[in-house]
BAMAR-710839 format. One record per residue: y, z, x of N, C-alpha, C in turn; residue in one letter. Coordinates in steps of 0.02 Angstrom, whole numbers, padded with zeros to 5 digits, always signed. Layout:
N
R; Y; Z; X; Y; Z; X; Y; Z; X; A;
...
This chain:
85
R; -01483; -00231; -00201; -01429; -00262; -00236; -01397; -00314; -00190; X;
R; -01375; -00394; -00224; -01355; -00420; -00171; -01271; -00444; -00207; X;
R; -01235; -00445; -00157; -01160; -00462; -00191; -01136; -00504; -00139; X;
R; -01112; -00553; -00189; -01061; -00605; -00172; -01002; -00614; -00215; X;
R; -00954; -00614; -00138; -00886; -00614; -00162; -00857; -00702; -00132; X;
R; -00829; -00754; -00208; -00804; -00811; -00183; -00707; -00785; -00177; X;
R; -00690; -00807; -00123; -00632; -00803; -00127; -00589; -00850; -00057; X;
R; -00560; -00831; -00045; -00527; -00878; +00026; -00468; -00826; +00077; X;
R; -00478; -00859; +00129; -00459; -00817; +00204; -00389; -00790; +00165; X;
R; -00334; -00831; +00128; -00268; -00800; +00124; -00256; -00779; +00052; X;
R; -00331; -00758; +00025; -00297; -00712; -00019; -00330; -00630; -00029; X;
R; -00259; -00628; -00034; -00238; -00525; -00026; -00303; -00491; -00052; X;
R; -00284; -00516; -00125; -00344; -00454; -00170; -00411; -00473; -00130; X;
R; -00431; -00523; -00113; -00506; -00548; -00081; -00515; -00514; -00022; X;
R; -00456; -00494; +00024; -00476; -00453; +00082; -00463; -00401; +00064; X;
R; -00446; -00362; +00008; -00450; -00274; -00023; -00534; -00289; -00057; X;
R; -00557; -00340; -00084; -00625; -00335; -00116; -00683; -00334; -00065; X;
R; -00659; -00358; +00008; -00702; -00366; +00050; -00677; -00283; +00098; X;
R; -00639; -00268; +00098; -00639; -00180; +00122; -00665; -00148; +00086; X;
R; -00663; -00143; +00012; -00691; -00088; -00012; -00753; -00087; -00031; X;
R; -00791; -00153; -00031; -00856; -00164; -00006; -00895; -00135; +00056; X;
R; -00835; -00130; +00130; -00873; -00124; +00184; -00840; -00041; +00186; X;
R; -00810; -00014; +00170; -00795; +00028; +00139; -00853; +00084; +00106; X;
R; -00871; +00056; +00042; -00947; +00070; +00028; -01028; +00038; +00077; X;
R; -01018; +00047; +00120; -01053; +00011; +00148; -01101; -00025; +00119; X;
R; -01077; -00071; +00078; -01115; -00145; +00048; -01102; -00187; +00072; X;
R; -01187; -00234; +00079; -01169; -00297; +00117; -01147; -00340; +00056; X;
R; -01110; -00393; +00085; -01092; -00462; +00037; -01094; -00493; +00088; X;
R; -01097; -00577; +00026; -01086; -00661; +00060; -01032; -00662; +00056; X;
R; -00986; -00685; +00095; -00913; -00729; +00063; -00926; -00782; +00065; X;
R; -00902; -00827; +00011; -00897; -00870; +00006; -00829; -00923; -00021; X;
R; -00799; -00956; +00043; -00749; -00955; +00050; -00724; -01035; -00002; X;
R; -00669; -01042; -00050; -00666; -01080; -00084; -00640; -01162; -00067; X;
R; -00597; -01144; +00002; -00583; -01193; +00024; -00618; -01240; +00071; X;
R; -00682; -01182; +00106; -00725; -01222; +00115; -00810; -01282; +00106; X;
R; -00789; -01258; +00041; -00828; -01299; -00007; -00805; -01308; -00065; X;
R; -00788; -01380; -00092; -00795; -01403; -00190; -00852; -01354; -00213; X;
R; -00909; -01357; -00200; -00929; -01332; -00258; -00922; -01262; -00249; X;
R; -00905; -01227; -00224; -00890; -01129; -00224; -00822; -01132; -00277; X;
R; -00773; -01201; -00244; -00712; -01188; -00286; -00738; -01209; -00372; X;
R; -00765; -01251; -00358; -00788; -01285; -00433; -00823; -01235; -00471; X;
R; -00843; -01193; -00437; -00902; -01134; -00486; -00851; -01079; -00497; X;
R; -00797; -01056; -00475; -00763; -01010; -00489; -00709; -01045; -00532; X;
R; -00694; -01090; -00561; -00669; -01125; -00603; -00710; -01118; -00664; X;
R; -00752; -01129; -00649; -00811; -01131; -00716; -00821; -01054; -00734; X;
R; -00809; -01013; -00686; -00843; -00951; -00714; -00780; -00910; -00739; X;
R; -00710; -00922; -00700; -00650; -00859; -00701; -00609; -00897; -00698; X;
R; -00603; -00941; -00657; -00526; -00981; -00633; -00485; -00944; -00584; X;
R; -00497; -00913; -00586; -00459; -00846; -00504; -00512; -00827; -00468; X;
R; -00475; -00805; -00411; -00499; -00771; -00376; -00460; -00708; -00348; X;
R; -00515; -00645; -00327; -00598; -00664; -00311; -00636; -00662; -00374; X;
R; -00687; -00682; -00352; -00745; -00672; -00412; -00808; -00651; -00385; X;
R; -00826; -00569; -00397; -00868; -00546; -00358; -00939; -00546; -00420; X;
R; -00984; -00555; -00411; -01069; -00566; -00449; -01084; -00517; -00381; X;
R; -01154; -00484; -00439; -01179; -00441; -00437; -01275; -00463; -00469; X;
R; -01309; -00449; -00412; -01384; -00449; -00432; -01375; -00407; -00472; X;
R; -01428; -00431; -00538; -01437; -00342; -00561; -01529; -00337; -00538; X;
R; -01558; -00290; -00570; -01621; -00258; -00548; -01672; -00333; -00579; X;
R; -01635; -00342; -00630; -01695; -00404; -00655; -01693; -00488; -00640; X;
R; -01635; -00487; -00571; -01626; -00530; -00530; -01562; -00595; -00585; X;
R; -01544; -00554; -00628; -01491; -00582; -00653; -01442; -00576; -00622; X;
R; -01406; -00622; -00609; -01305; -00621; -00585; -01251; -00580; -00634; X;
R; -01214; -00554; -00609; -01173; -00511; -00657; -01121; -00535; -00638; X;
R; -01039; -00553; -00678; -00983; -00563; -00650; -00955; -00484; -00648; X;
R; -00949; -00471; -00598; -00877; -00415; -00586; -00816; -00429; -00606; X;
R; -00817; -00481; -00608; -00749; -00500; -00615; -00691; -00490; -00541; X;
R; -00650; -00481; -00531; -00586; -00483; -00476; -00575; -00429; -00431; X;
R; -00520; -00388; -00388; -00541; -00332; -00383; -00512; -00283; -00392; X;
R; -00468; -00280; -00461; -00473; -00207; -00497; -00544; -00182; -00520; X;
R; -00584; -00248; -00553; -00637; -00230; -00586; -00696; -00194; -00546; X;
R; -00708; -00239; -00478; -00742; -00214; -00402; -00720; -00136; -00406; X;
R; -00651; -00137; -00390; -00643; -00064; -00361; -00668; -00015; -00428; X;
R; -00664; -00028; -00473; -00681; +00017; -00538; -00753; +00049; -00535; X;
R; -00782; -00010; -00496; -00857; -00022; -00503; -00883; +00018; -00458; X;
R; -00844; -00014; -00402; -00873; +00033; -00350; -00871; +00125; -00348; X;
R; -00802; +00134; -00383; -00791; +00201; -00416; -00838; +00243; -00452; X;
R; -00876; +00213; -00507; -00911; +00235; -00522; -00975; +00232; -00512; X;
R; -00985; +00196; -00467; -01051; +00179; -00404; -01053; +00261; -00367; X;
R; -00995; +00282; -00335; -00987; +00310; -00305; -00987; +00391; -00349; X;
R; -00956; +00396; -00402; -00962; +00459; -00429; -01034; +00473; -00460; X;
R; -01078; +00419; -00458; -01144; +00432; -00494; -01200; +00457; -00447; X;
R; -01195; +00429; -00386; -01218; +00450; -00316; -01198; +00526; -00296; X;
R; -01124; +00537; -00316; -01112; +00603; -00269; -01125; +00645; -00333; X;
R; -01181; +00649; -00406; -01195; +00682; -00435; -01256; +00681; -00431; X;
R; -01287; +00644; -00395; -01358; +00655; -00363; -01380; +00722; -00331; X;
C-alpha cells in the first residue's frame, strides 16, 4: 500500500495525519503544498483543504481519504481488522 499525504509544514491536522501514520507504522510521501503549484493546484482540484491523504488500493487505483478525521477513522479500522486476525 502506498500513501500520500499533501499538506504543509504549519498545518496542525497535517502533522496529527503524519503521527498517526508513523504511529501505525506506515510509510507516506509528504507532499508539501507550498512547495510546489502543482501539489497546491491538485488539492484544489480534488478537496480544497488540507490534508488530503490518497491511498493505493490493490488494483493500483488512488483512493481519497479525505483529511484527518477520515485518516484516523481509517486507520482505526485498519487496526481493529488486524488485531482480529
Amino acid at each position: 500500500m502506498r500513501v500520500v499525504v499533501y499538506g504543509a509544514s504549519w498545518c496542525e491536522p497535517c502533522a496529527k495525519v503524519k503521527d498517526e501514520l508513523e504511529a501505525a507504522e506506515i510509510p507516506y510521501v509528504f507532499r508539501d503544498i507550498d512547495s510546489s503549484p502543482v501539489f497546491k493546484n491538485y488539492v484544489i482540484e480534488v478537496q480544497d483543504t488540507i490534508p488530503l491523504v490518497q491511498l493505493e488500493s490493490n488494483n493500483g487505483n488512488w483512493v481519497d481519504v479525505g483529511g484527518y478525521e477520515d485518516t484516523k477513522d481509517l486507520l482505526d479500522i485498519i487496526k481493529f481488522v488486524v488485531s482480529e486476525d
